[in-house]
C-alpha positions as CSV (number, residue, x, y, z in Angstrom):
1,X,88.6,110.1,51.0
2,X,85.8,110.7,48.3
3,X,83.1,108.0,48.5
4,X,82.5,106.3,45.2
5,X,79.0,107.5,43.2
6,X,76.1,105.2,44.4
7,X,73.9,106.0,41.2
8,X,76.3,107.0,38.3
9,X,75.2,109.2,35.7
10,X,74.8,107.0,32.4
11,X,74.4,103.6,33.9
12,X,73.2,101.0,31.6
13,X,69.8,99.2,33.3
14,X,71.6,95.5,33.1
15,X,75.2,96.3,34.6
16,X,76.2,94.3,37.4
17,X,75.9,96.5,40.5
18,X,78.8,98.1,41.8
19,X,80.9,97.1,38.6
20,X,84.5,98.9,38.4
21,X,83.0,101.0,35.2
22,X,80.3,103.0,37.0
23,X,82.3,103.6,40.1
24,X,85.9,103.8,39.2
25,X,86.6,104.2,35.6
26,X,87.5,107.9,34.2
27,X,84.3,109.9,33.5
28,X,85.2,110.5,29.5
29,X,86.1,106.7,29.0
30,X,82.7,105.3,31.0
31,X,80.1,104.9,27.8
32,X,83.1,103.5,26.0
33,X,84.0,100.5,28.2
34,X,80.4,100.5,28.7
35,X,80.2,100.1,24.9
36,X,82.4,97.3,25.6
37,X,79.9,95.3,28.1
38,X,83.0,95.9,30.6
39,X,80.4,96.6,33.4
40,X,79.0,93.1,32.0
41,X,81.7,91.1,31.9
42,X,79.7,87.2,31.8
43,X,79.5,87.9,27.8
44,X,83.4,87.8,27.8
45,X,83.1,84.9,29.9
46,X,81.1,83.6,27.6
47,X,83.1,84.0,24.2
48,X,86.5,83.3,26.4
49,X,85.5,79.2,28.2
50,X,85.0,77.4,24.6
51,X,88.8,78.9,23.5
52,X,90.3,77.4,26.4
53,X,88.2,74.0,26.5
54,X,89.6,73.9,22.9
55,X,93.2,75.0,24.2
56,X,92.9,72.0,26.9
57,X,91.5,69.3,25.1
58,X,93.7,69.6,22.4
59,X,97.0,69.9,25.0
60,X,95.3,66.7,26.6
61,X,94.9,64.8,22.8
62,X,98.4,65.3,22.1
63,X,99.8,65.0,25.2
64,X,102.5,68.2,25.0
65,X,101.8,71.3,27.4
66,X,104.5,73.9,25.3
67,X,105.4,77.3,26.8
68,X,103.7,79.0,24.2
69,X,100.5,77.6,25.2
70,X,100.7,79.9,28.3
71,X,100.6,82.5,25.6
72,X,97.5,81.0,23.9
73,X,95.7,80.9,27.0
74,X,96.7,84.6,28.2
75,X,96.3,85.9,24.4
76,X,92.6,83.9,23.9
77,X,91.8,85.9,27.5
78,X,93.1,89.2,26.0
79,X,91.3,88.5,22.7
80,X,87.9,87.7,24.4
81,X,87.7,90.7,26.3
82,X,88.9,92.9,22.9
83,X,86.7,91.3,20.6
84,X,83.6,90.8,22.8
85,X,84.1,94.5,23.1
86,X,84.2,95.3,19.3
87,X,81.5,92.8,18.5
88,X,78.9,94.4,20.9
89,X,80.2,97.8,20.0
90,X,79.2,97.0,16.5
91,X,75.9,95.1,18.1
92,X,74.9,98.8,19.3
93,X,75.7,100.5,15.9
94,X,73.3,98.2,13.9
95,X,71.1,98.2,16.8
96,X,70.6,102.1,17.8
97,X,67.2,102.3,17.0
98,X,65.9,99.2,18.0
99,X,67.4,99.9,21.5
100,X,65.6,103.2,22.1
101,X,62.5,101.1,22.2
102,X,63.5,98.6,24.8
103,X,63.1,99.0,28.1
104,X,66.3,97.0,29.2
105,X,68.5,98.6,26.0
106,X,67.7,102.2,25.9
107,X,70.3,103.1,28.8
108,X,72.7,101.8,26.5
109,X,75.6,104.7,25.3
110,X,74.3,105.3,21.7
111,X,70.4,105.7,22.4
112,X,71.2,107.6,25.1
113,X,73.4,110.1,23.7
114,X,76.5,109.4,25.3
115,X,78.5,108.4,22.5
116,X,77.6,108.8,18.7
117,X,77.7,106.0,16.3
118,X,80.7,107.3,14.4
119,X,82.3,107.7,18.0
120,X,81.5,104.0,18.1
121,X,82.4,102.6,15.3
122,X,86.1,103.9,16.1
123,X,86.4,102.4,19.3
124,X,85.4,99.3,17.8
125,X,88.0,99.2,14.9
126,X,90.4,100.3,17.6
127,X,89.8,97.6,19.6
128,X,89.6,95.0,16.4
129,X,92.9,96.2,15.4
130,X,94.9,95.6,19.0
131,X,93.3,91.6,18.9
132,X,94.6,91.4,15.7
133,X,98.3,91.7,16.8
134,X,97.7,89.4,19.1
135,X,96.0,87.2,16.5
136,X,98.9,87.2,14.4
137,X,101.2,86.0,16.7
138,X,99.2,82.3,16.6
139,X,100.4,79.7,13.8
140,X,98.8,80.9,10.2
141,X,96.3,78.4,10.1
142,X,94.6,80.1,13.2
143,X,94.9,83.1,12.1
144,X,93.5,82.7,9.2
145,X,90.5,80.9,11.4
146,X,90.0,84.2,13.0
147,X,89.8,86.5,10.1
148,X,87.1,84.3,9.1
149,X,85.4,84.8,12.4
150,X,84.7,87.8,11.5
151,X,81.8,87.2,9.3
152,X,79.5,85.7,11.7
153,X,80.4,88.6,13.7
154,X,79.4,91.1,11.1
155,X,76.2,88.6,10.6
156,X,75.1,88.5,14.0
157,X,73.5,91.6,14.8
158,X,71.4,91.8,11.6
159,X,70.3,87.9,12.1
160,X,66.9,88.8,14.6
161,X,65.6,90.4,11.6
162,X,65.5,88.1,8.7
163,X,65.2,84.9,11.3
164,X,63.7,83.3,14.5
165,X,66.3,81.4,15.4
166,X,69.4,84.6,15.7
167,X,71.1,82.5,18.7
168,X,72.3,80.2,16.3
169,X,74.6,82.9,14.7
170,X,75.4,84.1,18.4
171,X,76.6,80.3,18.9
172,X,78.9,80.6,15.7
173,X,80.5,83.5,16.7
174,X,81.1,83.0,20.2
175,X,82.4,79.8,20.3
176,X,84.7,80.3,17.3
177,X,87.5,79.9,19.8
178,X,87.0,76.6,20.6
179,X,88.5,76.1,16.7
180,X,91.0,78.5,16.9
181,X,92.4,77.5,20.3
182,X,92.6,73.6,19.3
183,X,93.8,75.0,15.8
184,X,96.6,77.5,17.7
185,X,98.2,74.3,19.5
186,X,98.1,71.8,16.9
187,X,98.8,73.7,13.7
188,X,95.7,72.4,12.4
189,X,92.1,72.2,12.6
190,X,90.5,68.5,13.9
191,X,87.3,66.9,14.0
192,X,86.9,66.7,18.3
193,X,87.4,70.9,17.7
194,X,84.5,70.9,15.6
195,X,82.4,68.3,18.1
196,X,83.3,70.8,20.9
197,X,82.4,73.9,18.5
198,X,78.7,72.4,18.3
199,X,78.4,71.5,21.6
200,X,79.4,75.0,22.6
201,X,76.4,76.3,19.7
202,X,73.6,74.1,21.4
203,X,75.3,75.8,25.0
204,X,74.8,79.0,23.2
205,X,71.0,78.1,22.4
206,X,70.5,77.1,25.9
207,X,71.5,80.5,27.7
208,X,70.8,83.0,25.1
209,X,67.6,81.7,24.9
210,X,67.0,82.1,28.6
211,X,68.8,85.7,28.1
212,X,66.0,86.6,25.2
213,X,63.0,86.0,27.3
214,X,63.9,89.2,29.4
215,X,62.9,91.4,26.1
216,X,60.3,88.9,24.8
217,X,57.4,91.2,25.0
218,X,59.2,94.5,24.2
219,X,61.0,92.1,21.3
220,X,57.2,91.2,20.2
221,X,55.9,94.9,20.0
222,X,58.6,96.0,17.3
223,X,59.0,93.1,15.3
224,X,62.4,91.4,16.1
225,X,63.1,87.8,16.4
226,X,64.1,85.3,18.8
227,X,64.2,81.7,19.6
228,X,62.6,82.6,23.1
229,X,59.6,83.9,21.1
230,X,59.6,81.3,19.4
231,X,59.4,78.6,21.6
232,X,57.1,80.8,24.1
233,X,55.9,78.3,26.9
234,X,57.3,75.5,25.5
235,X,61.0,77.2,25.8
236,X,61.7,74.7,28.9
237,X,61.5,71.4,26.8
238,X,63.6,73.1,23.7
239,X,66.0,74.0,26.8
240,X,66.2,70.3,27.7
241,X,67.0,69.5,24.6
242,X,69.5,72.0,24.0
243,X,71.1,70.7,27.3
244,X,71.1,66.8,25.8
245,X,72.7,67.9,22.7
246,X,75.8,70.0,24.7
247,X,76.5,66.8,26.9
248,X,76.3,64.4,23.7
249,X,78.4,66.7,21.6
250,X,81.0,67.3,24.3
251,X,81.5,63.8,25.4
252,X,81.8,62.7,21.4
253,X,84.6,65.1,21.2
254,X,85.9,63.7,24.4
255,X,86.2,60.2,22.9
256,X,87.9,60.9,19.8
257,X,90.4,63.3,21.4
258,X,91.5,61.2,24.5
259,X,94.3,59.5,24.3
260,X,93.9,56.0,23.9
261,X,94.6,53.4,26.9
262,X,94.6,56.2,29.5
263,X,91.3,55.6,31.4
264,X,91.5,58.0,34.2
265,X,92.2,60.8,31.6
266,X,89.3,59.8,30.1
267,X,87.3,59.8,33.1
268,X,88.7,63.2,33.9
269,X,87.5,64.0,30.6
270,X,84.2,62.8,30.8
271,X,83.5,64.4,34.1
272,X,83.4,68.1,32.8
273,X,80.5,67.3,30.4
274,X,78.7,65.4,32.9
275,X,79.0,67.5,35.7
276,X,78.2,70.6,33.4
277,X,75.3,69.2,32.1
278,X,73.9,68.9,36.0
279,X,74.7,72.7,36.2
280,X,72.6,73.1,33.3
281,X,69.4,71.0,34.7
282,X,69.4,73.0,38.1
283,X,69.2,75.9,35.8
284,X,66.5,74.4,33.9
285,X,64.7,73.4,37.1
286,X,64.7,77.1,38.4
287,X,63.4,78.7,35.4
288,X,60.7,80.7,35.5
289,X,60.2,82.3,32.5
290,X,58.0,85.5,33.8
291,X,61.0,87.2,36.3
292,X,63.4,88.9,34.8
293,X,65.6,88.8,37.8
294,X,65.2,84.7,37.8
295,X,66.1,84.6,34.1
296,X,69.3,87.1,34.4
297,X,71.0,85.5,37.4
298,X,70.5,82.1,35.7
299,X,72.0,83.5,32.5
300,X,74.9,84.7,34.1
301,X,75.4,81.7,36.2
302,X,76.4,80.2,33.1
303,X,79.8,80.9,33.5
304,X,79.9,78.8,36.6
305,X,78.8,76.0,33.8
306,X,80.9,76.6,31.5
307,X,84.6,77.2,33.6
308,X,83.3,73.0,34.5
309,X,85.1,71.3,31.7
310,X,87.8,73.5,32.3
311,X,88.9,72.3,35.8
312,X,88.3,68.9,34.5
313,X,90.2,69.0,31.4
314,X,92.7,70.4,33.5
315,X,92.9,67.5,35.7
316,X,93.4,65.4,33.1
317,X,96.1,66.9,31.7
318,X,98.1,66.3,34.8
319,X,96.5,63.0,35.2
């Protein structure tokens, strides 16, 4: 048997070592998938926890757990990975000349020359237009929610440009779902969805910031934006705060959602932001904001945090 490649031609500099793309995927369909992030799957991680915290706590509010919530769950998992794809396909469109000049970015497929842009741009209306069958198979009011996700999407990569703070449009894009999911089960949108949207937005601000300060000095030399330079040494206090206003947020939307008389649920409830917000503070305590390594492991460690409220909102629903 053929031993797998230990260095395959085209890897990107940030893939996760010994990912199924580099060493196992068909040659012709590698810069695709790695257009995609596939070989970096914590960004679909990342977009996928907030639709299913929405999903739980709003099966938890109401008390019903339907069949066709199995569907939302499997269908937000589906979506994730398809529109995480498209989304940073279209990231590496808008962003093919900006990524030539960073060290950690010009491995990706465009700069590169693996894949052009207009190769690019197909694979991510491909992939748009296979998330929106399974969008449409959600009540109307969610999908009409996520048609209109599509603007921050567009938004997003353009936002480092024109502002400092481009993690706040990361937040309202990836954590759409947590409207959409709450929105798919309930037939309508409610205010602990949009209390768990924000909270996911200030999680958003706490790990993407961390992610940033990997290109800060690169991001410095050709003009782009970020709330890591920004904040520059005094990142670890915004950072604290970020983490205050997640657990405050969450637990608001806790309280208005749980259903009323039925402590342990609420306890159950209460546990996920607690116990996530100690993820976040052992993150915050290893920070060091000049090793690259450091700052990517804790970045991805952030699904770890975020699959928290998950298992507790889980637990409550059986509670």
């Amino acid at each position: 048997m053929s031993q797998p490649e230990t260095t395959p031609e085209g890897q990107v500099a940030d893939a996760v070592s010994g990912n199924w793309v580099d060493l196992y995927a068909p040659r012709a369909l590698r810069p695709y998938l790695r257009l995609s992030r596939a070989d970096r799957p914590i960004g679909t991680w990342l977009l996928l926890l907030p639709c299913w915290w929405g999903l739980l706590l709003a099966m938890v509010h109401d008390g019903q757990a339907r069949w066709f919530d199995l569907w939302i769950f499997a269908g937000c998992g589906i979506g994730a990975v398809l529109m995480r794809g498209a989304g940073c396909t279209w990231n590496d469109i808008t962003d093919r000349d900006i990524d030539g000049s960073v060290a950690r970015t010009a491995s990706r497929p465009i700069p590169s020359g693996q894949v052009s842009a207009k190769q690019a741009l197909a694979w991510a209306v491909g992939q748009s237009l296979v998330a929106f069958c399974i969008l449409i198979t959600f009540p109307v009011n969610a999908i009409l929610l996520g048609i209109l996700s599509l603007l921050p999407v567009a938004i997003y990569p353009f936002a480092k440009r024109f502002t400092w703070w481009p993690q706040i449009f990361l937040g309202i894009a990836f954590n759409w779902g947590a409207l959409l999911a709450w929105t798919a089960h309930t037939g309508t949108l409610g205010w602990p969805a949009v209390l768990l949207y924000l909270s996911g937005m200030a999680w958003t601000l706490f790990y993407d910031t961390i992610y940033a300060h990997q290109d800060a000095e690169d991001d410095a030399l050709i003009g782009v934006k970020s709330t890591a330079r920004l904040f520059g040494d005094a990142t670890p206090r915004w950072l604290a705060w970020f983490l205050v206003t997640t657990v405050a947020l969450m637990g608001y939307a806790i309280v208005l959602a749980a259903p009323r008389g039925e402590i342990l649920a609420l306890v159950l409830l209460l546990a996920g932001p607690w116990a996530m917000g100690w993820h976040m503070l052992l993150q915050l305590r290893r920070l060091k904001l000049d090793d690259n390594d450091r700052l990517l492991t804790l970045f991805r460690s952030n699904r770890d945090a975020g699959l928290i409220p998950v298992v507790f909102f889980a637990l409550a629903l059986f509670a």
